[in-house]
N, C-alpha and C positions, 0 to 999 in steps of 0.2 A: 379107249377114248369115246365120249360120246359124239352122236352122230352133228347135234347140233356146236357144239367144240370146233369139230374139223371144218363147218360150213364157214362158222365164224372164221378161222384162222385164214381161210380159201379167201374169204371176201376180204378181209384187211389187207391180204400179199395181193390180190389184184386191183384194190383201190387204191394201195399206195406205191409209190417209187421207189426211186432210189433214192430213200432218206431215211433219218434216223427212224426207229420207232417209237412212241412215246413211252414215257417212263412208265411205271408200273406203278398203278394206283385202287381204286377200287371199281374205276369204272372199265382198267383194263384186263383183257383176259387173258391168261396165263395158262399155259399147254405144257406138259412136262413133256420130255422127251421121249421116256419111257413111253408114254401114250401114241405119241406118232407112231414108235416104231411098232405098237401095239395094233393099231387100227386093222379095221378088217379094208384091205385092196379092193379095189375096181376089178372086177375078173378080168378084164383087157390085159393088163397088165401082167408080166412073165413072171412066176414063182421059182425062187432058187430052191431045188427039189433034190441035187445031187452035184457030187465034184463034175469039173470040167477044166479044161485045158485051160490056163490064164495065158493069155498073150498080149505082148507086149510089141510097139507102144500102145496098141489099141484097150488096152484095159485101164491106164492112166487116164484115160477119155473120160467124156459122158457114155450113159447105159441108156437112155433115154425109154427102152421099154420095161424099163422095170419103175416104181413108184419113187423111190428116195435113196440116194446118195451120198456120200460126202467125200470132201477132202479136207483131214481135219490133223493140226497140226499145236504143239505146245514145243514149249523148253524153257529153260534157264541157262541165262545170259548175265555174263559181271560186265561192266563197265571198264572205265581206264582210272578209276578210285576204287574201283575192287568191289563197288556195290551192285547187288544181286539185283535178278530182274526177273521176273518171267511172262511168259505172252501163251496166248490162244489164239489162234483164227482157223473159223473153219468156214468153210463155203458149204452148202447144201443144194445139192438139186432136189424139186418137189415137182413129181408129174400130178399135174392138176386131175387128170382123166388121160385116156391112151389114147394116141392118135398118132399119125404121120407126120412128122415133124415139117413136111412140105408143103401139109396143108397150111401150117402158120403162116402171119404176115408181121408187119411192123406194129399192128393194133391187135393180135389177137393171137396169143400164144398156149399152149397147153401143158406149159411148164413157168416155175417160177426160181429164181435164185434167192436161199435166205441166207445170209452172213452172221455172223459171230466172231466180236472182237473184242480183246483184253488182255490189261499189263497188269500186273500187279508190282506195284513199288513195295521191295520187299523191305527196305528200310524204314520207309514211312508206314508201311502196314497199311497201303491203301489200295482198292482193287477200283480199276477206270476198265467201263464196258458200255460197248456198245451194240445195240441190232441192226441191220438193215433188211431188208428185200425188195425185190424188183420180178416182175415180168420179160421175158425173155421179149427182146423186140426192142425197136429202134437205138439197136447198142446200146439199151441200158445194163443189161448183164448177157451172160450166154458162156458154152461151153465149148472149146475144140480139142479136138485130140492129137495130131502133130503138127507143131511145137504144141504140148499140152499148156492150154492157156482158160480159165475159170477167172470170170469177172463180176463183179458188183457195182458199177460206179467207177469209183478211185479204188476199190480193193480188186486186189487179184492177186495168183497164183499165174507163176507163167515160168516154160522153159529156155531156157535163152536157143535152143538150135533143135530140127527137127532130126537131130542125129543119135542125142540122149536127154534123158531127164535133167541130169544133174552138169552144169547146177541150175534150181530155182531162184525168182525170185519171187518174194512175199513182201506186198506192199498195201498197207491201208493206211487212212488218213480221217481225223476226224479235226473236228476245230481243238479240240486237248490234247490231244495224242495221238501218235503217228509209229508208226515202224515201217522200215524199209530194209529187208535183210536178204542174204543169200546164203542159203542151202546145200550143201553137198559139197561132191561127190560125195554118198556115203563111208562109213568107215566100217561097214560090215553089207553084205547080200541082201538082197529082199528077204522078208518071212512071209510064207503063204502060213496063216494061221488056219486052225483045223483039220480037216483031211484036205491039203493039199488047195489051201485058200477056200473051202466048203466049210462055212461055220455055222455049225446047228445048235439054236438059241433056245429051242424047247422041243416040246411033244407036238405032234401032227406033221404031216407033208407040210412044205414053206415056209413054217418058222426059224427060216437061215440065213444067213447072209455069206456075199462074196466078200474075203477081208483078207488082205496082206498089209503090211506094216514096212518099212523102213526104221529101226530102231536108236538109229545113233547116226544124227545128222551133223557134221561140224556148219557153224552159222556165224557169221558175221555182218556187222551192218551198223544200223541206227535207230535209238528208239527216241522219239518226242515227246516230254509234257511241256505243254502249253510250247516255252518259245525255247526249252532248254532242251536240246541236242546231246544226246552221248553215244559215243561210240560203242559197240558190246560186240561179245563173241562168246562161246559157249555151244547146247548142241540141243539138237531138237529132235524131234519124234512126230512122224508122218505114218498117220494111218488112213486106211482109202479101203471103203465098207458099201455096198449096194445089193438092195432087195427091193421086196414086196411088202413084208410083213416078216420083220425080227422075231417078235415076243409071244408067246401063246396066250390065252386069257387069266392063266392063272398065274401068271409073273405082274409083280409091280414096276420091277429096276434092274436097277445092277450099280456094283460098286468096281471101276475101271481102275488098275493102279498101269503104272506106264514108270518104272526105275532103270535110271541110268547108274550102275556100280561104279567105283572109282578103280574096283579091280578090271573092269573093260566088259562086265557082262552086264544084262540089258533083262529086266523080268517086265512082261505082260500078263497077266488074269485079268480078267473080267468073273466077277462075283454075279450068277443072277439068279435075286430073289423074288419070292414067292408072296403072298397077298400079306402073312405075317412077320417078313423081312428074312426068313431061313434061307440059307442058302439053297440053291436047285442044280441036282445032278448035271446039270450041260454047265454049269460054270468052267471053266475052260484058262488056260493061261499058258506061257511058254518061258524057259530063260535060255536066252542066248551066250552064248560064249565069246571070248574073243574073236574069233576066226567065224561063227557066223553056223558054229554048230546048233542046234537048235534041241533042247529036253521039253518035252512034252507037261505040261502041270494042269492037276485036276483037284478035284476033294479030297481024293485019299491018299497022295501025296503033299498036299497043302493046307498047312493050317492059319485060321483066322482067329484075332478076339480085337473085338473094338475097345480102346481105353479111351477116347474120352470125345466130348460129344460140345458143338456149336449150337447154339440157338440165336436163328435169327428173328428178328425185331415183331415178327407175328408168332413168335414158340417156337419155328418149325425147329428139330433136330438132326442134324447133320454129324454121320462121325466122322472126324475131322482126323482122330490119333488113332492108328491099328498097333497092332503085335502080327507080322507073316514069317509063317516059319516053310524051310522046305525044307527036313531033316537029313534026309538022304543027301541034301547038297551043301550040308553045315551053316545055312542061310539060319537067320534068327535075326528080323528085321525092328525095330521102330519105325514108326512111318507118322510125321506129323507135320500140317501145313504149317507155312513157313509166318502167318496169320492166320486167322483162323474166317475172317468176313470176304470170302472170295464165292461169293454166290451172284450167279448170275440170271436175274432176274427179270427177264423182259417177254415176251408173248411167248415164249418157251424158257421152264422155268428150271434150274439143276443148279448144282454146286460142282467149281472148275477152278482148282488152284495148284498151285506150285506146292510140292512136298518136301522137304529136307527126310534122308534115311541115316539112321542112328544103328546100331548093334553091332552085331561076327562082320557086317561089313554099312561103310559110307556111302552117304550117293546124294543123289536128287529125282524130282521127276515130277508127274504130273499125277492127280487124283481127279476125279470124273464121282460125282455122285447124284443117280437119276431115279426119283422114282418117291422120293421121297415126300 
């Protein structure tokens, strides 16, 4: 990311609130995500360098000295007429610069909360999204850790007792669309992905991050367009990721698949590619089992080929349909969004949709493509 990019992005999250962010036009600037997670850190700030002990509840929290976080969450959800549905929201923490969170006051914080949220009407084949951000201060947003509770406004992430996580609730609201759902108890364990929640994202000291997953959330609730109300339920996928600096300088992206099986197991990879889209040796993935076993996936276990490719309305190309195989485990997947126009497009720019899985086995899940 260039230097002037990230000043830009700094000054729009602390000049605006908690409101929407404007649409995306020519005069608005557009950050991939790839790129944040690329950025070279403020040395204040703690680089994830090696495994360490995850504890809990305190690791569902804020990390506050470390650069950028998230808590980011998808699924697919039917209705009570059996029509499909899927959402995004994720919450992001952004430390502005490192400091002691007690220096802050009501006017002057060194962190920001940026939101992301989105449903995709999979019958209408329409994707509704929205951005926000806020500065930490006069309870416009902020982070606590028991009950773990992540705010924006009207959106948030929150646990009902400071006794467990589950269940969540997930609620955001916008004047078109609304969801208000709850989460859990899971129906499988935590995954600490990598060595033991230690995910190493390229070459050099600090290009890693802390990442565990929840893979198979049962969810019920309600989701809003405009004034129409529907009941839904279905299952979702909670991932929870913080660093300094993810990406090395020679990675553009990565290609995130997140499949729930209809036979009860659960695949994660992340694909991360290189300046000319190849895949790069830390690409990484796992599939779980019913019971919460966990098989390790990588390149030479795992194979990819893209079939077939989105272009949105300025050329760009998105592959939208894969072929993933993992032989050793009789997998032999399709994987294709369930429409193909689910890019999310607003001061941080990617592709985020619901996927239908076709092949040796069925499924659903979410697809992530950053970088492009």
């Amino acid at each position: 990311m260039r230097l002037a990019d990230t000043c830009l992005m700094v000054l729009m999250l602390m000049l605006t609130a908690c409101r929407p962010a404007p649409e995306s036009s020519a005069e608005t600037q557009e950050i991939t995500l790839s790129s944040r997670m690329g950025a070279t850190p403020d040395a204040g700030f703690l680089r994830v360098t090696q495994p360490r002990a995850m504890i809990f509840p305190q690791d569902h929290g804020p990390h506050p000295e470390y650069a950028t976080e998230w808590w980011y969450f998808t699924g697919n959800l039917t209705d009570t007429d059996e029509q499909p549905w899927g959402y995004q929201l994720t919450l992001f923490r952004v430390g502005l610069k490192p400091g002691d969170a007690t220096e802050d006051s009501d006017w002057r914080s060194h962190q920001i909360i940026m939101g992301h949220f989105a449903i995709s009407d999979i019958q209408a084949r329409k994707h509704h999204s929205q951005e926000r951000f806020s500065r930490l201060g006069v309870g416009l947003a902020g982070a606590n850790t028991q009950p773990l509770r992540v705010w924006l406004g009207a959106w948030f992430i929150e646990a009902q007792s400071t006794e467990s996580l589950f269940p969540l609730r997930l609620k955001a609201d916008t004047e078109d669309f609304a969801l208000d759902l709850e989460l859990g108890p899971p129906d499988k364990p935590l995954v600490l992905q990598g060595d033991r929640g230690f995910s190493q994202k390229g070459q050099g000291q600090g290009n890693a991050s802390y990442y565990y997953s929840y893979t198979r959330l049962p969810t019920s609730g309600t989701i809003r367009l405009d004034d129409n109300i529907r009941q839904v339920q279905g299952l979702s996928w909670f991932d929870r990721e913080w660093s300094s600096s993810a990406l090395a300088a020679d990675q553009s992206g990565w290609d995130w698949f997140a499949l729930q099986l209809t036979d009860g197991r659960d695949l994660m990879f992340y694909r991360l590619r290189d300046q000319q889209h190849r895949a790069q040796a830390f690409s990484r993935g796992v599939l779980v089992n019913k019971q919460g076993k966990v098989d390790g996936l990588n390149l030479d276990n795992t194979e990819f080929e893209i079939q077939g490719y989105w272009r949105n309305a300025d050329g760009l190309a998105y592959p939208v349909n894969w072929r993933l195989q993992v032989p050793h485990q009789g997998i032999d997947l399709n994987i294709s969004a369930v429409f193909p126009d689910q890019e999310m497009r607003h001061t941080v720019r990617y592709w985020e949709g619901a996927v239908r899985v076709e092949g040796s086995h069925q499924g659903k899940g979410y697809l992530e493509l950053s970088g492009y």
